[in-house]
N, C-alpha and C positions, 0 to 999 in steps of 0.2 A: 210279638211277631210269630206267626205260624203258615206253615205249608200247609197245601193239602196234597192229596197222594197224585191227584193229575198235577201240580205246580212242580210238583218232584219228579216224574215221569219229565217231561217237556223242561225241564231244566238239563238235567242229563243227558235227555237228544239234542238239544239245538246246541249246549256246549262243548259235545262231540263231534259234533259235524265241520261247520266249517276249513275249521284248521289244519283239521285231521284231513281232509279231502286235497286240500291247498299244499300242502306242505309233502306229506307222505307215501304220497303215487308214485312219485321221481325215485327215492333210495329204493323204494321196492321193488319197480320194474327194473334199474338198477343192479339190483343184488339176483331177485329171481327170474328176473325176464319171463319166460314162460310160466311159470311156478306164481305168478305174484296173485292171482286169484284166490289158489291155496294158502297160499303168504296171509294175505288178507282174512281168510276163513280163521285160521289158523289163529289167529293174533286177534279175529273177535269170541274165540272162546276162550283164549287164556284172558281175555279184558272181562270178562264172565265171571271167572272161578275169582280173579282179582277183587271184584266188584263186589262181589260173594264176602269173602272176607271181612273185607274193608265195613259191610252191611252188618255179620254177625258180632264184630268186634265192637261197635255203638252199641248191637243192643244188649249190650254187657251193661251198658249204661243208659240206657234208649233217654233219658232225662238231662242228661250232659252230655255238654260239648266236647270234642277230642283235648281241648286247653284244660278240660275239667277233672277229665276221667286217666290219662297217661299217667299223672304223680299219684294216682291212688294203686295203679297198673303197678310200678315199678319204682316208685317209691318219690319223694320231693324232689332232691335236687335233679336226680339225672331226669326224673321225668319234666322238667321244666327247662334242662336244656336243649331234651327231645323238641318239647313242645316251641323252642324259641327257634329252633333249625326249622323247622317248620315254617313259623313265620318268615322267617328272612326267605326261605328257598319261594312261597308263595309270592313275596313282593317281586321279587325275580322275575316270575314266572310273569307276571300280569304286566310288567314292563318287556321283558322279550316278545309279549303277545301285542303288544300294542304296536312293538318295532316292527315286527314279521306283517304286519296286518296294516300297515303305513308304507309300506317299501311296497307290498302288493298295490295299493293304490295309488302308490307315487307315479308306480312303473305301467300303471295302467288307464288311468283316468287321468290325474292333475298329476302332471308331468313338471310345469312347472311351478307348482306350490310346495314351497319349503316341508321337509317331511316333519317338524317341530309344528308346524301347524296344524297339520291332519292330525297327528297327537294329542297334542294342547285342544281342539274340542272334542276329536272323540273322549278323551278322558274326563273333561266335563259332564258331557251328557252322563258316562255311568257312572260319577261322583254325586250328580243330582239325583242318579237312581236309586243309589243304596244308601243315601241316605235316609229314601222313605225307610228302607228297610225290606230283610229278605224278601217278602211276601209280597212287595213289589215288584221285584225282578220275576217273582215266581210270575205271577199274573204276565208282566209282559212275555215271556214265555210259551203260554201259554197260547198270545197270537204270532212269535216266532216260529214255534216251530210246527203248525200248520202250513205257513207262508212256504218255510225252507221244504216241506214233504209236496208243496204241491210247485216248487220250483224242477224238485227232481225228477218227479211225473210227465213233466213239458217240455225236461229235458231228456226223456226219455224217447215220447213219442214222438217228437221233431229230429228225432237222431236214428228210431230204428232203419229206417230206409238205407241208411249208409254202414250200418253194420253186415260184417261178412262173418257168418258162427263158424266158417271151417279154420279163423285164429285160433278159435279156442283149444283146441287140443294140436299136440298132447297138454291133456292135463298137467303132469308131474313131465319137467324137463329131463332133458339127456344125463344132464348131470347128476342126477337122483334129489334125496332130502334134502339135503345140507343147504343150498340156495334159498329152497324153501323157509326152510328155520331160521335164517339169518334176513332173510327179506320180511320177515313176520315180525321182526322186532321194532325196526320205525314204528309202524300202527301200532302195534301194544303200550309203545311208549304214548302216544298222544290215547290211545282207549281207557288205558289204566289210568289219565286222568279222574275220572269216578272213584278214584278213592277220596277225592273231596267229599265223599258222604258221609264221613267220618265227623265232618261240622253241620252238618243238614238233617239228621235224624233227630236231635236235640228238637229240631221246632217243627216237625212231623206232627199233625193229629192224629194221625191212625197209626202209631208204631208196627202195627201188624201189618199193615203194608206196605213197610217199608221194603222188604224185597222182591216180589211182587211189580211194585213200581217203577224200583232202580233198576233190576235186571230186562224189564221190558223197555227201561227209555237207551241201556246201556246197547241190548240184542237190537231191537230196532234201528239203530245210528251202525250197529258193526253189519247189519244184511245191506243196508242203503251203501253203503261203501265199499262189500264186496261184488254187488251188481255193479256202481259205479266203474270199480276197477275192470271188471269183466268187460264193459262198453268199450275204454278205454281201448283196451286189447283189442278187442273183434275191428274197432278204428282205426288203430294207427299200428297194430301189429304188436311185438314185444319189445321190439328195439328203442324206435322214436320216443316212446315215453320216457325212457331212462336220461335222454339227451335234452328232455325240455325241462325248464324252471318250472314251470304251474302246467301238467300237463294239461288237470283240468282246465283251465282258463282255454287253452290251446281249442280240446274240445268244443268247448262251445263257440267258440269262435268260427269253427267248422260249420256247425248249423247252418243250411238254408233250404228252406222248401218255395219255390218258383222266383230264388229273387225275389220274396217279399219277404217272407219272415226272416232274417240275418239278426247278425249284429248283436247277438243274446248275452254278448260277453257283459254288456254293463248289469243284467239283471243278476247275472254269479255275484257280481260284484255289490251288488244290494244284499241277495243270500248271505255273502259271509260276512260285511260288515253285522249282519243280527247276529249270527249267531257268535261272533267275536266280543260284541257287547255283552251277549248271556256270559259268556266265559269270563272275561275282563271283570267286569261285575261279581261275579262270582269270589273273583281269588281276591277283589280288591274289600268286600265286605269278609271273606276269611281271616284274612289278615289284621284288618281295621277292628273284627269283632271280637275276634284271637288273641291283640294285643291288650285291647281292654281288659278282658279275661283275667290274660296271665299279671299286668300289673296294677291290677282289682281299680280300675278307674270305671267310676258306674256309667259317665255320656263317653261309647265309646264314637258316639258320632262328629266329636271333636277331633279323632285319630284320623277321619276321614281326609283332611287336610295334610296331613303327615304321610301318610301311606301312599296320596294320590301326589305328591311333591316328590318322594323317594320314587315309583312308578314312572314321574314322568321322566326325570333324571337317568336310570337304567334303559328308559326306550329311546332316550337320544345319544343314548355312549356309543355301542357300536359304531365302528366310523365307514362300514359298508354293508351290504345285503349279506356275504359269506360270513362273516361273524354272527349273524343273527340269525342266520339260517341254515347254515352249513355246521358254524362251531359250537354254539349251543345245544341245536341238538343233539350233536355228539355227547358231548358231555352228558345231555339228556338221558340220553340210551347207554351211557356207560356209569354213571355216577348216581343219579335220581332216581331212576327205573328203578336199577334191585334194590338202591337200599330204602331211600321214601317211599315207593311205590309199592312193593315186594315184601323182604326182611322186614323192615321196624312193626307194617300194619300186624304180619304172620307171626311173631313173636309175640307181640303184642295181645292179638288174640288168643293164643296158647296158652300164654303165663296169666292173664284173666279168666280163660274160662277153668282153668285148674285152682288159683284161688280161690273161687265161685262155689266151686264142687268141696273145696275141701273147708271151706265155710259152712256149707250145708250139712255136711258131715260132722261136722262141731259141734252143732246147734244142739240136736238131740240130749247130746250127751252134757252140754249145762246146765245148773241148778236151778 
């Protein structure tokens, strides 16, 4: 299985996009009201430096996986319970995403199809996907997220007319930073997802451009979404966004030029199902290839039913929309963030590139 350096690019935008659109306009405008622009700016340069990391720390190992290279990092056991918190927090991750992403089209499209069924085949379709293997996903990807860049273009130019730019300032609200910084963290939590490149570099052909690639699929997804949000603003003002579930959806819903083009809500809804797939897919062949890994089973494509069983289990527990979207993310942003997403990669990387060096330094001096 191998990427290539556009499979890598268009995997990291189209599995940043959706969700992060869907989910984290609401706590922002929320938290910064006026500020959440900056919020957004703000929270795509720390998903940047984050990305950064996450990229130099593989190519520590650029030949292994993160399940490979942690017990070499920091020693067997603790590095293989690292590596197993991993696992689990990923399975998690790709059942919350399939609930969050079921309740959106429960509550929008099939209203009355049980939400275990929109489930039960979206999880199908990307169990039959990663089974081919990553290289597959990467290719579908690759006509993702053109689809999703020329969704936002249409929803651009069918929306400028109703845009009013004197929303936009002030820039920085009454209240100074502090709103700012605190509304910047929803999106960094869903941006900072791209530390999954931490399993992705392993099957890169071009190691060298590995950052490069990652940093222009991660920057591209965080400019699309701070324009996004700015529309938002100049639309509905600073207030209303904070008071709606899906502001996006809301927006387009707004759309119309003469009573004929309307109704654009169901194409969002096409948009984030892809790019929900790319993500789902993602975490669900992490885990499945992870698990392999770490308890040396060589067809890890038999986990593929194990992982996608557990998966679909966690995205039908919740027993309503605020659990799955209100309280997880919190936990999100208070629990996963610093320490999966932040601390373990940054230490991680530290304490690697210092053995590295003083390996080097060794060398000379043996007989």
């Amino acid at each position: 299985m191998k990427l290539t350096k556009y499979q890598l690019f268009w995997l990291l935008f189209s599995m940043e996009m959706g969700m992060t659109l869907l989910i984290t306009i609401n706590p922002t405008f929320k938290i910064a009201r006026q500020g959440a622009p900056l919020a957004t700016l703000l929270a795509g340069a720390a998903s940047l430096i984050i990305t950064y990391i996450a990229i130099k720390l593989s190519l520590l190992y650029p030949d292994q996986t993160f399940i490979e290279y942690v017990p070499r990092i920091i020693g067997k056991w603790l590095g293989k319970a690292i590596v197993f918190a991993y696992l689990l927090m990923w399975i998690i991750v790709a059942g919350i995403i399939l609930r969050q992403y079921a309740d959106f089209v429960h509550l929008t499209l099939f209203v009355t199809t049980p939400l275990w069924v929109i489930i039960l085949f979206m999880l199908l379709v990307i169990v039959y996907a990663v089974h081919g293997g990553i290289h597959i996903v990467g290719r579908c990807s690759e006509i993702i997220g053109p689809i999703v860049i020329f969704n936002v273009l249409l929803y651009r130019l069918l929306s400028i007319k109703d845009l009013r730019i004197e929303r936009l300032f002030p820039l920085l609200p009454t209240t100074g930073w502090m709103p700012v910084l605190k509304g910047s963290i929803p999106t960094i939590s869903f941006l900072s997802e791209s530390v999954m490149i931490v399993m992705l570099i392993a099957f890169l052909t071009e190691k060298k451009k590995a950052v490069s690639s990652s940093l222009w699929g991660v920057g591209i997804a965080a400019v699309i979404i701070v324009s996004t949000t700015i529309d938002v603003l100049l639309l509905m003002d600073n207030t209303l966004p904070g008071k709606l579930q899906n502001p996006i959806y809301s927006f387009s819903q707004y759309i119309s030029v003469l009573e004929f083009i309307q109704n654009l809500d169901s194409v969002l809804v096409v948009g984030v199902s892809f790019t929900v797939f790319v993500k789902a897919c993602l975490y669900i062949f992490m885990a499945s290839y992870g698990t392999a890994q770490l308890f040396h089973i060589r067809k890890w494509r038999y986990l593929l039913w194990v992982v996608g069983t557990l998966v679909f289990v966690i995205a039908i527990f919740p027993r309503n929309v605020d659990q799955a979207e209100v309280a997880f993310p919190t936990f999100w942003k208070n629990v996963i963030l610093p320490c999966f997403l932040i601390a373990i990669p940054v230490l991680l990387w530290m304490i690697g590139t210092v053995k590295k060096r003083m390996k080097r330094i060794e060398q000379p001096k043996a007989p």
